[in-house]
N, C-alpha and C positions, 0 to 999 in steps of 0.2 A: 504494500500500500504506500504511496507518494504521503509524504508528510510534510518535505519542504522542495522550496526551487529555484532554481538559479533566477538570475535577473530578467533573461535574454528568454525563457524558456515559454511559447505560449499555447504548444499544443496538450499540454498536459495539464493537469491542477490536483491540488493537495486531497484526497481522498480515492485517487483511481487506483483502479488495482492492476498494475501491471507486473510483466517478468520481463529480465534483463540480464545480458549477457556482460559479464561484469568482468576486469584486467585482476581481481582479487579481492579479500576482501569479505566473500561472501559467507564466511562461518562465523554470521554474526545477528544481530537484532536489527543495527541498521547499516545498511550499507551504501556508499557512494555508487549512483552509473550515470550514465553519461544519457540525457536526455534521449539523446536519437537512438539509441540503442535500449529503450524501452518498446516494449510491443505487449499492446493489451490484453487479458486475460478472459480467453472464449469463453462468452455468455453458459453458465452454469457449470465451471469447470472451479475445484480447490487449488489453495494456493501451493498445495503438495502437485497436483498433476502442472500445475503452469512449474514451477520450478523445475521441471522435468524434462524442458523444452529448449531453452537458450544453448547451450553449450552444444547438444548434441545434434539441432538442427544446423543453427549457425554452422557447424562442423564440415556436415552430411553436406548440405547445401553449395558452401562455400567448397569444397573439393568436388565432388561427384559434376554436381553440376557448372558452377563457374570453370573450375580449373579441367577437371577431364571431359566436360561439353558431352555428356551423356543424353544419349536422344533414343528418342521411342523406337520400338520394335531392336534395340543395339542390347546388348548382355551385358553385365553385370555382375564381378565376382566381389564378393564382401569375405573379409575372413575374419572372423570374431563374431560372427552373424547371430551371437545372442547378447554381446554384449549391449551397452546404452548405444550405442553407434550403430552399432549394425540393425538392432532392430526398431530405429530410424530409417536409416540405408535401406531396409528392404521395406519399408509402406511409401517412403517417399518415389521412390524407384519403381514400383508398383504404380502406384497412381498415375505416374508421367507415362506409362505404358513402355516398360523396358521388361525385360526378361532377368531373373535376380538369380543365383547361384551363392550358396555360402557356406564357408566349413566351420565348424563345433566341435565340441570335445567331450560331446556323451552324444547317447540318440536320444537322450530325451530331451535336451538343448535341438538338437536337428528336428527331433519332431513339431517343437515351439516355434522355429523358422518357420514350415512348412505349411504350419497352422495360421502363419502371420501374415503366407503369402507369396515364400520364398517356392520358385518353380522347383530347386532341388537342393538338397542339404544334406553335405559330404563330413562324416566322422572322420577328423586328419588322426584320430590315435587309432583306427582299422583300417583305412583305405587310402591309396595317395591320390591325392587331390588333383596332382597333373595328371594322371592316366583317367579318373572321372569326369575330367573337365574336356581332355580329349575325346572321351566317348559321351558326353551328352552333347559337345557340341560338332559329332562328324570329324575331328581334330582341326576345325575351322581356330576355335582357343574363343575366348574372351573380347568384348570391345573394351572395357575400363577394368580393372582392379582397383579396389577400395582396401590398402593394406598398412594394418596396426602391428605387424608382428616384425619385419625387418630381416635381418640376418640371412640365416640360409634359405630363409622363404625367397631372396630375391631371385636366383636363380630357376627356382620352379615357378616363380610366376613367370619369365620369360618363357618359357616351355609352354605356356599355355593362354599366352595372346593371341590372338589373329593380327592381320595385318589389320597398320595403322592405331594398334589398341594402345590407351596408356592407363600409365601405372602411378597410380598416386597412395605418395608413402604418409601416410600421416602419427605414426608412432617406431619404436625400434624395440620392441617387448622382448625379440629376440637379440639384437644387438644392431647398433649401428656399422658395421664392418659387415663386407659382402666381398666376394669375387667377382665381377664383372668379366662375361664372355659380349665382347663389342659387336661381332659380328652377326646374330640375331635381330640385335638394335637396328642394325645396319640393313638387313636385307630386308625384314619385316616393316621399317620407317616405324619402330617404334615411339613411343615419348615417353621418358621416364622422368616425372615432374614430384614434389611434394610442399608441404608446409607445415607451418605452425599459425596458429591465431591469434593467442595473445600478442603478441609482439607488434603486432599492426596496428595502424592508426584507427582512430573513430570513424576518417571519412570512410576508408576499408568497410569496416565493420557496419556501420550505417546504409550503404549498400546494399550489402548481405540481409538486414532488419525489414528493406522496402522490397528487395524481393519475397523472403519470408511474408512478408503481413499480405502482399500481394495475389502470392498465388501458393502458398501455404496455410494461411489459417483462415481461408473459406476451408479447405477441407477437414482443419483442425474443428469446426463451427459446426458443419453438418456430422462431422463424427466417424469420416470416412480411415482418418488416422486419426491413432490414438496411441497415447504413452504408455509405456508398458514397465513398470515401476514395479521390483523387484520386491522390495522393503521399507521401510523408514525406519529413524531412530530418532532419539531426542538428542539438541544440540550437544550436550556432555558427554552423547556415548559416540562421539565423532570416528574415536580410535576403532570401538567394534565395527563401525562402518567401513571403516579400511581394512580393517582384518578379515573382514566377508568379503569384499572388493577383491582383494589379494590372493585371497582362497580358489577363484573364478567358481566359485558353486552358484553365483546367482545370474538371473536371466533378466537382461533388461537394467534398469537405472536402480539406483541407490538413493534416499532421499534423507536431508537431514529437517526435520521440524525445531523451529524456534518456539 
């Protein structure tokens, strides 16, 4: 809820309820964000499900779609596909009319994709992911990858792009260090792009908020996506919220209530 406000600020006023994608800050009562990077809170929804929403769409949005230009009827590999991100990635991705692929680490995490929407969901602790990525899609491979994990995932994800597909790296779970084979890059016209978000300006970021409110929360509003919120805790028990985080046994986001 808005309590105070800058000088300059006149699209908003002290009782709205919004959520906001915040540089830090946010494990708290109140927090500082920056005007433009508020976006409203869909009619009949708590302030636990809107809290649920900044970080992971801004994310989803600002890669998938700005950075890898993901277009309808094109593929889509998510790997983490139960994490907050991925099960973003796969209603967002969905809705724009793409074809969604994503690996997990149980089958009852794959079967949660599946149920979310994901066309198909590969267990990486029973099955390698480049050999069912080649045979669901003909060995054509992938147009985008959406990848949190890093490491030796890089080279299997080249194994299973199609031509002109890119790869966007948005985490390094398994390490920032990879081998690079150039010539795949090379004859495929791959793109191998990534980011980080905090680090970027407000006008960046602001951007990112006008597309979201745009053409994301009409469908946040009719209920076509929806957040998919793991747990909550109370602000004190922050630490057990990371030690569930860290564990990877949950599906979907983590919420802290104030």
């Amino acid at each position: 809820t808005v309590v105070a406000l800058g000088a300059v600020v006149n699209h908003l006023k002290a009782g709205d309820s919004v959520c906001a994608l915040v540089t830090g800050g946010g494990y708290a009562e109140y927090c500082l964000a920056s005007a433009e990077l508020c976006l409203p809170i869909p009619e009949g929804w708590s302030f636990v499900q809107a809290a649920s929403l900044p970080e992971t769409f801004f994310t989803v949005w600002s890669n998938v779609f700005d950075r890898a230009h993901l277009l309808p009827n094109e593929t889509l590999l998510v790997h983490g596909g139960s994490s907050g991100i991925g099960t973003t990635a796969i209603q967002l991705a969905k809705a724009f009319h793409a074809r969604v692929f994503v690996t997990a680490g149980s089958e009852a995490k794959c079967q949660f994709c599946m149920e979310l929407g994901a066309d198909a969901a590969i267990n990486y602790k029973e099955r390698d992911f480049v050999e069912e990525i080649n045979r669901l899609t003909d060995s054509k491979g992938v147009d985008v990858i959406l990848d949190m994990i890093g490491g030796n995932y890089f080279q299997h994800n080249l194994k299973c792009m199609a031509f002109d597909a890119r790869l966007v790296q948005i985490a390094i779970q398994n390490g920032a260090k990879a081998e690079i084979n150039l010539l795949p890059i090379m004859l495929k016209r791959l793109t191998i792009t990534g980011s980080t978000l905090r680090a970027r300006d407000d006008a960046f970021k602001a951007d990112i908020a006008q597309k979201l409110y745009k053409k994301v929360w009409p469908l946040l509003a009719t209920g076509k996506i929806k957040p998919v919120i793991h747990s909550t805790f109370a602000l004190n028990d922050a630490a057990c919220a990371h030690e569930l985080m860290e564990s990877s046994q949950h599906i979907g986001k983590i919420i802290l209530e104030v």
